[in-house]
Each structure stands twice: as structure tokens, then as C-alpha cells.
C-alpha positions in Angstrom: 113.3 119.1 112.6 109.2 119.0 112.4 107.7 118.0 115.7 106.3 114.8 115.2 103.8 115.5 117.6 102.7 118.3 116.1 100.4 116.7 113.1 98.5 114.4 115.4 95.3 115.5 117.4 95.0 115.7 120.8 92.2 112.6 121.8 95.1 110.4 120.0 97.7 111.5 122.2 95.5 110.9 125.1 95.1 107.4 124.1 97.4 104.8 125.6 98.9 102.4 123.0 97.0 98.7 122.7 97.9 95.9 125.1 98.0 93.7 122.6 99.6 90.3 124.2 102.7 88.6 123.5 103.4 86.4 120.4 105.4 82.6 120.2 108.3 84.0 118.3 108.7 87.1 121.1 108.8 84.9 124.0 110.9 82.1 122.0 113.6 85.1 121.3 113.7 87.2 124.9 113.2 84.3 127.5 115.1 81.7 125.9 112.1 79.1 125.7 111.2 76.1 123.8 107.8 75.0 125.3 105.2 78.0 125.6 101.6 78.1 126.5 99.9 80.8 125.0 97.2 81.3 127.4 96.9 85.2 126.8 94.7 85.9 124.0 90.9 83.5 124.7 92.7 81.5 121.5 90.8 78.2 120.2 93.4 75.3 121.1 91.8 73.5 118.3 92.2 76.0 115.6 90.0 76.1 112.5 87.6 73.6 111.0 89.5 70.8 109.7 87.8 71.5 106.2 89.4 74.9 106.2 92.8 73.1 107.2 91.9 70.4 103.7 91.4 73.6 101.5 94.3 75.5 102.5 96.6 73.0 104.2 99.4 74.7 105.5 96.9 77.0 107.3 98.1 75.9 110.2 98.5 78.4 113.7 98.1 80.9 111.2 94.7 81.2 111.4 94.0 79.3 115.1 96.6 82.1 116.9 96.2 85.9 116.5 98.8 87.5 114.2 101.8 89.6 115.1 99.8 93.0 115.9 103.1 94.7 114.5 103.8 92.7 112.0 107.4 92.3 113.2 109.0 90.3 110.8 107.6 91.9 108.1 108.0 95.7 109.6 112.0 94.3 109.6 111.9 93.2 106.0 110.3 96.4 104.8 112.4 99.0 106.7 115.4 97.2 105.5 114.5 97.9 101.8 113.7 101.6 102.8 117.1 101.8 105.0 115.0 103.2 107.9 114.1 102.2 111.6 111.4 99.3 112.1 109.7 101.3 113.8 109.3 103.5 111.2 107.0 101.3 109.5 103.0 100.4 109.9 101.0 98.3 108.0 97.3 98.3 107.2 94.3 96.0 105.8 95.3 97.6 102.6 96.9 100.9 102.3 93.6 102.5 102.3 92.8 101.5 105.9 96.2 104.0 106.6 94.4 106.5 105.1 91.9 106.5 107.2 94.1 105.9 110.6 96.4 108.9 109.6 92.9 111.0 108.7 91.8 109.8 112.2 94.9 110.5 113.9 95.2 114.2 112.1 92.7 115.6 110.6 89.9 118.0 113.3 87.0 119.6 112.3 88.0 122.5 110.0 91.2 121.4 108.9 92.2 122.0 105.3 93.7 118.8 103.5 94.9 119.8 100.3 94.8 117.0 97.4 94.9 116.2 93.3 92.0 116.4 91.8 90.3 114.0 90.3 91.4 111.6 93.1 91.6 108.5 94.9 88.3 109.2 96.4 89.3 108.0 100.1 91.6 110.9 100.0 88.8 112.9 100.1 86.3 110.9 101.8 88.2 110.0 105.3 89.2 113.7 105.3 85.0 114.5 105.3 84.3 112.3 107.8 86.7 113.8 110.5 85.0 117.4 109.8 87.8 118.4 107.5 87.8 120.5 104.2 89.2 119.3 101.0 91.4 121.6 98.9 91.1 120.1 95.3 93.6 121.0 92.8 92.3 119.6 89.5 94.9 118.7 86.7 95.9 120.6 84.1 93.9 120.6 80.5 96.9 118.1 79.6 95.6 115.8 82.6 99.2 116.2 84.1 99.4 117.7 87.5 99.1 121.0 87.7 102.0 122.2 89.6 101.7 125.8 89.8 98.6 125.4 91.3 99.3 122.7 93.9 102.4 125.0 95.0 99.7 127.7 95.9 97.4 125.2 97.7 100.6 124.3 100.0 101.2 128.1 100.4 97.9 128.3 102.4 99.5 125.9 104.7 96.8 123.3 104.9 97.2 120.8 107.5 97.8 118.0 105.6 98.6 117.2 101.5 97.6 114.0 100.5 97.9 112.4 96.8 99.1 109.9 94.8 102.0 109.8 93.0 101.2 108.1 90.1 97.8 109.9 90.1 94.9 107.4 90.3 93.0 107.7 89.0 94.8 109.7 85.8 97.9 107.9 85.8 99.6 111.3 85.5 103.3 111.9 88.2 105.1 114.2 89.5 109.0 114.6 88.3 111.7 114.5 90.4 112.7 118.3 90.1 108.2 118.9 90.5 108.4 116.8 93.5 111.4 118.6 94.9 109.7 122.2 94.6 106.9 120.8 96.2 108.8 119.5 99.2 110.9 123.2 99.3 107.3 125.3 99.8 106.0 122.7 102.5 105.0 124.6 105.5 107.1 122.6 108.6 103.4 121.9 110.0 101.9 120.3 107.4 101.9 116.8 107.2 103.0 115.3 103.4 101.3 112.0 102.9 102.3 110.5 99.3 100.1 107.4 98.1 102.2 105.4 95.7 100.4 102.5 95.2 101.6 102.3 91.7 105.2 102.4 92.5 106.5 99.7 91.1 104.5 100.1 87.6 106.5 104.0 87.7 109.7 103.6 88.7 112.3 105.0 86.1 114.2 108.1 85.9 111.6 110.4 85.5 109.7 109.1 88.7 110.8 109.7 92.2 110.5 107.8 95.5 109.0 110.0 97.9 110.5 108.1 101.1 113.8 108.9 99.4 113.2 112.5 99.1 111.9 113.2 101.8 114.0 111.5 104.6 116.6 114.4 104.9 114.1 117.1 104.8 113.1 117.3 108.6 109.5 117.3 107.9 106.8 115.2 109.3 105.8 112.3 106.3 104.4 109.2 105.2 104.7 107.3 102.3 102.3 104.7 101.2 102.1 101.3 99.6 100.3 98.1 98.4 100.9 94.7 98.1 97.3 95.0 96.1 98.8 95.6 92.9 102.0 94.8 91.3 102.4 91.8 94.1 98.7 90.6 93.4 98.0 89.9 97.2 94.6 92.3 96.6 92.0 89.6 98.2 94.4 89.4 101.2 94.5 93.3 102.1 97.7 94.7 103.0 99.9 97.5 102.7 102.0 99.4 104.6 103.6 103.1 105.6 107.0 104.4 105.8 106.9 107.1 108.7 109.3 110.2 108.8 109.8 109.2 112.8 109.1 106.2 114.6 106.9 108.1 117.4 105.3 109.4 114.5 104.1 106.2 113.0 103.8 105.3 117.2 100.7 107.5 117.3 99.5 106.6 114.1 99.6 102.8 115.5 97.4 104.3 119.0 94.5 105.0 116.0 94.7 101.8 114.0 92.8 98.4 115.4 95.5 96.3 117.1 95.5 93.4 114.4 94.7 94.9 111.4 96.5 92.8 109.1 95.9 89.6 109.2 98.7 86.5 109.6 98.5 85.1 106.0 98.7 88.4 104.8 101.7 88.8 106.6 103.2 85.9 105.1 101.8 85.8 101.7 103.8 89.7 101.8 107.2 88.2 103.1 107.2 85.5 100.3 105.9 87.9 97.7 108.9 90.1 98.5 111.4 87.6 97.8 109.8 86.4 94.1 111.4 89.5 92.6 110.9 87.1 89.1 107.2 87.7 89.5 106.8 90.6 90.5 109.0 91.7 87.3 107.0 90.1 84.7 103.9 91.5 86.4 105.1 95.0 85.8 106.5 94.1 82.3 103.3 92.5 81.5 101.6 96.1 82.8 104.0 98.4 80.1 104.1 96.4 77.3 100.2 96.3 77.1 99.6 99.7 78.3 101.8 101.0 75.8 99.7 98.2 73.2 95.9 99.6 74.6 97.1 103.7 74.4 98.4 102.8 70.7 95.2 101.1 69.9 93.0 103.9 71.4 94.8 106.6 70.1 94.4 105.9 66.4 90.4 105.5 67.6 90.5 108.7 68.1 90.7 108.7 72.0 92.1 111.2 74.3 93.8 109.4 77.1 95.9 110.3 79.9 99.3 110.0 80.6 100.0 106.9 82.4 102.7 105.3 84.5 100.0 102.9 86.2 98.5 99.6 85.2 95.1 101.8 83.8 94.8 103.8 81.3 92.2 107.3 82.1 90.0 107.6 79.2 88.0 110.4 77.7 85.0 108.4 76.2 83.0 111.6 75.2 79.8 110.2 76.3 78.1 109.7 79.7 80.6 106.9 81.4 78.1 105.3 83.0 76.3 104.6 80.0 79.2 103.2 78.3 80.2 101.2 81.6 77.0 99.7 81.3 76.8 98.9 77.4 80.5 97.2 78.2 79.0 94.9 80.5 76.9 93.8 78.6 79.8 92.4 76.4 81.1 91.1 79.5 83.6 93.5 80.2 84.1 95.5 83.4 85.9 99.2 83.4 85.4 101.9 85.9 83.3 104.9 84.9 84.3 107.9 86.9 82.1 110.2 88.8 83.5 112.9 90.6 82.0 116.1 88.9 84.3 117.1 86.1 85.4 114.2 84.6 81.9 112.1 84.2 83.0 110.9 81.1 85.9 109.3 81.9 86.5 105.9 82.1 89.6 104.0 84.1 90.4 100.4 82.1 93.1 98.5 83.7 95.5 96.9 81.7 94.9 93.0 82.1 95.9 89.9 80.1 96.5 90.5 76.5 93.2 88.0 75.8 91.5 90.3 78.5 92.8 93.4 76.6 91.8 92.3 73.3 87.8 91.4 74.9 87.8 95.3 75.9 89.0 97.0 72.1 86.4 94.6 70.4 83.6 95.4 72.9 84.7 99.2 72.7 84.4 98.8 69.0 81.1 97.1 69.2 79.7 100.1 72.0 80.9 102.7 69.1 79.6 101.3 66.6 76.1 100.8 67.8 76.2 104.5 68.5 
């Protein structure tokens, strides 16, 4: 069994967790108490403007009191569906403010974190700004994850690996058998960080969950994900991490700011959970018109990327940038990539089939004029 010590740096272990003050629902529960005064936290006892309350009017003590700084009830929920310890999981103003706390909590000057290539660019990014060096392994010719080459980047014994799985932004994944080689050549000391994000627009028999894979192994891991996505809660920033250890995921909470989620995020993610109708027509919505947009694009001639995300990963053939542009013109957004590489890429999310169809006829019109 990994130490789970081992990953994190020193100045976080000399850190003493937050003092973060009690909440309602804890006193309520271990003293037995109807009436409190919360008189802890320098709260406003009159809450928020009454025109906030008239344009969101069950607003309520969530916005006048500070939120659950562990997210408790949610924490619960989430380790239930993962059949592991709530304290095993962390949450995060989005799952890209974990990458930064695990980066922050890992990663010293000199380190090697080994990650897909072309990538999530906070993979990269948070890595730089601790002093660390990034150890790219670019996809294959196909644009599917070049295996062989990632097993040798793990065979140097990097410090950490971090990617996504689905690939973003390529779309490509990793297989279950891929994913279990990988796992078999991880060096006990390096820390496995797995971004899905895309999760629930993948899942199928040819796409693993990491959490699942990985909790048997002994090794020191995290797993990420989004309610940004396939749950639509993006404007309300939260995700969350499952931890191999709970005093893992304890140190990672010493580097993260005490309430980084907020308390409507909280809740807006507990009643998202339980609308399992929505979130399944989201993700049908998602295949049927990627599936629609790859046809379409293919018989323009495109070369596109394999995909088991709500984007497609284009190969426009001309400077993306310049296409981006023309395209917003006819009032259509897409994201031109830039790492070095892949400059004429473009990633398109899949949106509404109205939204879909404003995209192909603007394409068409961008091609046309040349």
C-alpha cells in the first residue's frame, strides 16, 4: 500500500487544517438542539438584499450563512455512488480548481508531471507555476492515445501523470485493457490523477471508470469530475475528487480555500443528482448529434477525431484562428486550438440541433468564400 503521504510536499504537511467554524445542521445533529445562534462566522443577520431574495426566492440562508466548508451532505451522496469513505471525497469551484490544489499540494520545483498531449491546458499550466516540468506525450497520427509512448513516460517515474480520460480536448480514451497496463507500470510513488470530466458522455463497454480500477490497486489516486457538463451546473462551478485515502484527500483539503464551493452549488449538485431523466437526455442529446455533426463533416472532407465527448476535434486545414474568427462573424462560436502542433484544429461542441445546423451552414459559408 502507497503511502499517502508520500505524494504531498512538505510546506502542506506543515500546514494545520482550516478552522473553519461549525455549521446549523452539525450542531442540530451532535448536541441535540433546536434553537441555535450562529455567532461564529461575522455572518450578516439580515442576509442578502431583498432584491436578490425577489430574483431568486428561495435564496434564502443559503446565501446570508457561509456554506458547509466540506460539503457534507453532498461528500455523503457522492461517496455513496463511488462505494467509498466520505472522506474520501473533495470538492472544488469546478474540477479545475482540484487541479490546481492537488498541483499545489504535490508538485516542487523540478518535478516531472507526465501528461497527453494536446491537453487540457491547466494540466499543464498549474504544473508550471509550481516550478514543475511537463512530460508531453502527443497522440498518435490517428489522434488516439498513444499508449506505447505514455507507458515509457511512466517508466521514467514522473512524479505525478495527469490526463483526461476522454481526452479534451481530442475526444480520444483509453480502453479498459489500455488503462489497466497503464495502472500495472505505475511506479508506487507516482501520483495517478485521471480527469474525466466527460464521464458520463463515455460510459460504455469500451470506457473504464478509473475510481473503479484503481481502488484495489494500493496506489496513491484521484479521480476527477464535473457537474459543468453533462449536469449543466457550469455557471455555478463545482466538481469534485474521489481520493484513494481519506488522509490523502485530508492534505489535499489543507491546500484548498476553506469554502470553495459555494452553498447553491452545493444544492443545485444534490438535486441534479437525483434528476437521472435529465441528465439522460442531456447525454442522448450529446451522441445522437455528435454522431449527426462527424457524418456531416466527414463527407466534407474533414478529418476529425475520435470522440466520446460532447465536441468534436477538427482538422480545419487552415490557420484556426482565422477560421474562428470568420465563424464569428456568422455568429457562431468554436474554439480554435493553440498549443503548438495542432494550430489548425478546432474544438466545436455539440449543442442544440438548431445550434448544430447554424455551425455546418456557417462552415459551408467560411469554405466557400475560400
Amino acid at each position: 500500500m502507497a503511502d499517502p503521504s508520500s505524494p504531498i510536499r512538505e510546506e502542506i504537511r506543515s500546514i494545520a487544517p482550516y478552522n473553519a467554524g461549525l455549521t446549523l445542521e452539525e450542531v442540530r445533529a451532535n448536541h441535540h438542539v433546536e434553537k441555535v445562534a450562529k455567532l461564529g462566522s461575522n455572518e450578516n443577520p439580515l442576509g442578502p438584499s431583498p432584491a436578490l431574495r425577489r430574483q431568486f426566492p428561495d435564496i434564502g440562508e443559503l446565501a446570508r450563512l457561509y456554506p458547509d466548508p466540506q460539503g457534507r451532505a453532498l461528500c455523503t451522496r457522492l461517496a455513496g455512488s463511488f462505494d467509498v469513505g466520505s472522506d474520501q471525497v473533495i470538492l472544488g469551484n469546478g474540477s479545475e480548481d482540484l487541479i490546481a490544489v492537488i498541483c499545489r499540494s504535490v508538485v516542487r520545483p523540478g518535478d516531472t508531471v507526465a501528461t497527453l498531449y494536446p491537453s487540457f491546458p491547466l494540466h499543464e499550466d498549474y504544473t508550471a507555476l509550481m516550478g514543475g516540468k511537463v512530460d508531453r506525450v502527443t497522440v498518435a497520427p490517428d489522434l488516439t492515445v498513444d499508449t506505447k509512448t505514455l507507458l515509457a513516460a511512466i517508466s521514467r517515474k514522473p512524479r505525478m501523470l495527469m490526463f483526461s480520460n476522454p481526452m479534451n480536448p481530442v475526444g480520444s480514451w483509453l480502453t479498459p485493457d489500455q488503462l489497466a497496463q497503464l495502472i500495472a507500470g505505475l511506479d508506487p510513488e507516482t501520483l495517478i490523477v485521471v480527469d474525466e470530466a466527460y464521464a458520463e458522455y463515455a460510459a460504455g463497454d469500451d470506457y473504464p471508470s478509473a475510481a473503479e480500477m484503481l481502488k484495489a490497486t494500493g496506489l496513491n489516486w484521484v479521480v476527477l469530475r464535473t457537474f459543468s457538463k453533462a449536469y449543466g451546473l457550469a455557471g455555478l462551478r463545482i466538481g469534485y475528487g474521489i481520493v484513494s485515502d481519506g488522509s490523502l484527500c485530508g492534505f489535499f483539503n489543507r491546500a484548498r480555500t476553506p469554502f470553495n464551493t459555494n452553498a447553491i452549488a452545493q444544492a443545485a449538485a444534490l438535486t441534479a443528482l437525483d434528476d437521472v431523466g435529465h441528465l439522460n437526455r442531456s447525454v442522448e442529446l450529446a451522441i445522437v448529434e455528435r454522431e449527426r455533426m462527424k457524418k456531416e463533416l466527414t463527407t466534407m472532407g474533414y478529418r476529425i477525431a475520435p470522440s466520446r465527448c460532447n465536441f468534436l476535434f477538427i482538422d480545419a486545414r487552415t490557420d484556426a484562428s482565422g477560421l474562428a474568427g470568420a465563424l464569428l462573424r456568422q455568429g457562431v462560436i468554436v474554439k480554435p486550438w493553440k498549443q503548438p502542433g495542432f494550430e489548425t484544429y478546432i474544438r466545436v461542441s455539440i449543442g442544440s440541433p438548431v445550434e448544430n445546423d447554424h455551425f455546418i451552414e456557417a462552415f459551408q459559408k467560411v469554405e466557400a468564400a475560400g
